[in-house]
N, C-alpha and C positions, 0 to 999 in steps of 0.2 A: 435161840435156834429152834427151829421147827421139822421135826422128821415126819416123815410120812410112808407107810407101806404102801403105796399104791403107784401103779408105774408111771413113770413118767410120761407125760402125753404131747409136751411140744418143744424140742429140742433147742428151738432156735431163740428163744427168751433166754437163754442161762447166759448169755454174753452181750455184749454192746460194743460196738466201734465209735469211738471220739477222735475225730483228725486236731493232732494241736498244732497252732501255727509256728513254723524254728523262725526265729529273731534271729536274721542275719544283718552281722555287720561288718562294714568293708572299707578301708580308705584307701584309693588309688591314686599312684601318683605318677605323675608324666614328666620326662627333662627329656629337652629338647637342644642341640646345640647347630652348626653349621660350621663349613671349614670359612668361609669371611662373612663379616659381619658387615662391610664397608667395601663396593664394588669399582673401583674407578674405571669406567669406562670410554675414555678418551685420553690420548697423548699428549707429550707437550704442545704439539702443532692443532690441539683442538679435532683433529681427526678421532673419528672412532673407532677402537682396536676389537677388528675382526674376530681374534682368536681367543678368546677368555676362555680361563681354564673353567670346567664346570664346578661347580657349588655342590660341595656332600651336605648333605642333612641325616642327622642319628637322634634317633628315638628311644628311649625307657622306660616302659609301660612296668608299675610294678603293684604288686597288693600287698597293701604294710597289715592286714587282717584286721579283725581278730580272726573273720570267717574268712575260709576257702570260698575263691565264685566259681563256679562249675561253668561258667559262661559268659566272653564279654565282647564289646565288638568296639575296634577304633576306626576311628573315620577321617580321612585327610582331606581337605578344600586347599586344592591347589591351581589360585592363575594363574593361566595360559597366555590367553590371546585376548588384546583391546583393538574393537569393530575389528575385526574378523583378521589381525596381524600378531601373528604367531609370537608373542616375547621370551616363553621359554618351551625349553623341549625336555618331558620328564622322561629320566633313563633311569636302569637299573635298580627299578626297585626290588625291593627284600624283606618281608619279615619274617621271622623264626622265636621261636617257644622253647624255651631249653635246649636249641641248638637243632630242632626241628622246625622244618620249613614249614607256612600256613602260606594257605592261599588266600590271595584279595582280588576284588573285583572294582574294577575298575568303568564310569561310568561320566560320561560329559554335562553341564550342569548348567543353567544360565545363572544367572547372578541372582533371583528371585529365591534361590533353595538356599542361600547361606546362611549362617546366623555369627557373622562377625558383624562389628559396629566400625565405625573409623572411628568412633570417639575413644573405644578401648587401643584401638591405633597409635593417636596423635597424643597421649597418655605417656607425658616423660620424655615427648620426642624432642628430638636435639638441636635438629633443622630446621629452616625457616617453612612455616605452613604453606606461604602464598607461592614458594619455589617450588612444591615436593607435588607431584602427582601421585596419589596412594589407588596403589594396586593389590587390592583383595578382591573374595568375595564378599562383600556387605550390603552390594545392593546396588552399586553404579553401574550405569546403563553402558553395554555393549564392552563389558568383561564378559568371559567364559572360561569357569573351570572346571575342573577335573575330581572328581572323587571318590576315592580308594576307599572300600571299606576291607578291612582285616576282621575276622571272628578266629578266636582265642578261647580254646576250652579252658580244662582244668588251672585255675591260676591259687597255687597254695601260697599260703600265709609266708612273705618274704622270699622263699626258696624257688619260684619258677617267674623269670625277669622273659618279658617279651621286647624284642631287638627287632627296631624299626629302621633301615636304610634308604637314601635314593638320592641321587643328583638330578640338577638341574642345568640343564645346558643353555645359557643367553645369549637371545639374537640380539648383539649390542644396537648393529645398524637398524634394526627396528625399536629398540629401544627411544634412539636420538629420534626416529620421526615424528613415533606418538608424543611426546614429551613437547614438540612445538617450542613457545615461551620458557618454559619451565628448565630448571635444572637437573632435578634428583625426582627418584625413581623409589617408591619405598613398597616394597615388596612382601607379603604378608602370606603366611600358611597358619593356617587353623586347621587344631587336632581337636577332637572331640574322643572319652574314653568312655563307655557306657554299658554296665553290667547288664545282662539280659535276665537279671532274678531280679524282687525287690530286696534293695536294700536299706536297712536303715543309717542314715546317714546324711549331713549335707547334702541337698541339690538332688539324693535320693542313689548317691554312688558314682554321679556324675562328674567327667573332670574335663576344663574347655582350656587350651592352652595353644599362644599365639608364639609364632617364631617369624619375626621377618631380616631382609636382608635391604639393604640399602645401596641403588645405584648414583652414583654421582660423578656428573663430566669433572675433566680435571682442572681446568680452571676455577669449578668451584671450591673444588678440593684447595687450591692452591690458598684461593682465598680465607678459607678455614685456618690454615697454616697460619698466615700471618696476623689473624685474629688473638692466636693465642700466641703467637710469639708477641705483640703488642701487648697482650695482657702480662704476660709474665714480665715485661720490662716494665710499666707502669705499675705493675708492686714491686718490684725491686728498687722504685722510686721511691716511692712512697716509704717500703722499709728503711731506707737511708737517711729521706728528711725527717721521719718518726726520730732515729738514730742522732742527727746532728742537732736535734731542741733536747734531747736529755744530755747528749754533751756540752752542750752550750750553758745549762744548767747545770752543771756540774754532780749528774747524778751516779757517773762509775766513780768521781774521784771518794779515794778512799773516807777522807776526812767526812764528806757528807754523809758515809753510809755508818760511819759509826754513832754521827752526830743523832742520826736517826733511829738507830737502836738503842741508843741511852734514850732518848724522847719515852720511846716504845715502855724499858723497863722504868720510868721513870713514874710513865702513866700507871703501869700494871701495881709499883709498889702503893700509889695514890688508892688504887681500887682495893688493895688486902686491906690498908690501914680503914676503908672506912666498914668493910665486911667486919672488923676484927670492934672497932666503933659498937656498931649495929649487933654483935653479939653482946656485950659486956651491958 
């Protein structure tokens, strides 16, 4: 330690400022559902049905932590219209933050600005490829859509959940034009959740999550039906001839199964005797 009688001559040496960087970490998770998942859009008579009820979609944006994000923004890609023919009409959206309202902005898009693939699409799909015309943003020429961006302050650890709503209203009759050849309609929304701080974390805090819905005339449907009612009788076939070669073989009757558990302990006494051998 050093004293010194003489005055002090420059005040601004006696201290120092160091900014340290805070290591934020965040995992965000998004679920997504709709009220159908499977859209029939035509009647027995092959006609297509005018009035379909519109399609709810709910959203839950949530921060599992460790850190609070003081700021994030979700963003929705939602198709509209293929070469310039309206196929859905977005109503009533909504999102709120603890039961408070946030505003989104809403903005039209061509297909060049989206970042879905069809390949993450056609990933488990159920349908026949060559039938399905796949409607997203991913890049196919003479789509347009639509997208919402939400900004979401304060989001703490588990306790403040952000609530995503909105319907979709289908023009079925434009639905059957564009479709031409094809059957089915598969319908794609991509959410994007993205913290506006760095985070450390996967992807950087980032979370992409696809929700689609699937239209299909009713003859296809119909088809489908009897696919799997054939399937279910042809293993109930099959369970029964499996069934009448072990009866035939006489594998319930008693006498065989005891026959077979003497065998068993019979082997098992063979295997002590030579363990018991092998020690002595």
């Amino acid at each position: 330690m050093i004293n010194s009688t003489g005055a002090e001559s420059n005040l601004q040496d006696n201290k120092i400022s160091v900014k340290l960087p805070i290591l934020i970490e965040s995992d965000f998770e998004i679920d997504g559902k709709s009220s159908r998942d499977v859209v029939v859009f035509k009647d027995e008579m092959g006609e297509v049905i005018r009035n379909l009820d519109p399609i709810n979609y709910t959203y839950i944006v949530q921060n599992f932590g460790p850190s609070p994000i003081q700021q994030s923004v979700v963003t929705f890609r939602i198709p509209l219209f293929y070469d310039n023919i309206e196929l859905f009409e977005l109503r009533e959206f909504k999102a709120t933050l603890q039961n408070q309202e946030i505003n989104c902005t809403r903005t039209n898009i061509d297909y060049n600005a989206a970042k879905i693939t069809n390949d993450i699409v056609k990933r488990n799909y159920m349908f026949p490829l060559n039938e399905t015309l796949f409607f997203n943003c991913s890049g196919s020429e003479g789509i347009i859509c639509t997208s919402i961006v939400c900004e979401f302050g304060l989001m703490e650890k588990y306790e403040q959940i952000a609530d995503i709503k909105f319907s979709l209203q289908s023009k079925a009759q434009n639905i059957g034009i564009i479709l031409g050849g094809k059957q089915i309609l598969e319908m794609d929304i991509l959410t994007v959740v993205r913290p506006l701080v760095k985070v450390h974390s996967e992807r950087g805090g980032i979370v992409v999550f696809n929700l689609g819905t699937t239209f299909i005339d009713h003859i296809q449907s119909q088809n489908y039906i009897w696919w799997i009612i054939l399937a279910v009788i042809v293993g109930l076939l099959v369970l029964g001839a499996i069934t009448a070669a072990l009866m035939k073989y006489g594998f319930f009757h008693r006498s065989h199964q005891e026959l077979l558990q003497a065998k068993l302990i019979k082997e098992d006494s063979k295997e002590l005797e030579i363990e018991e051998l092998d020690i002595d």
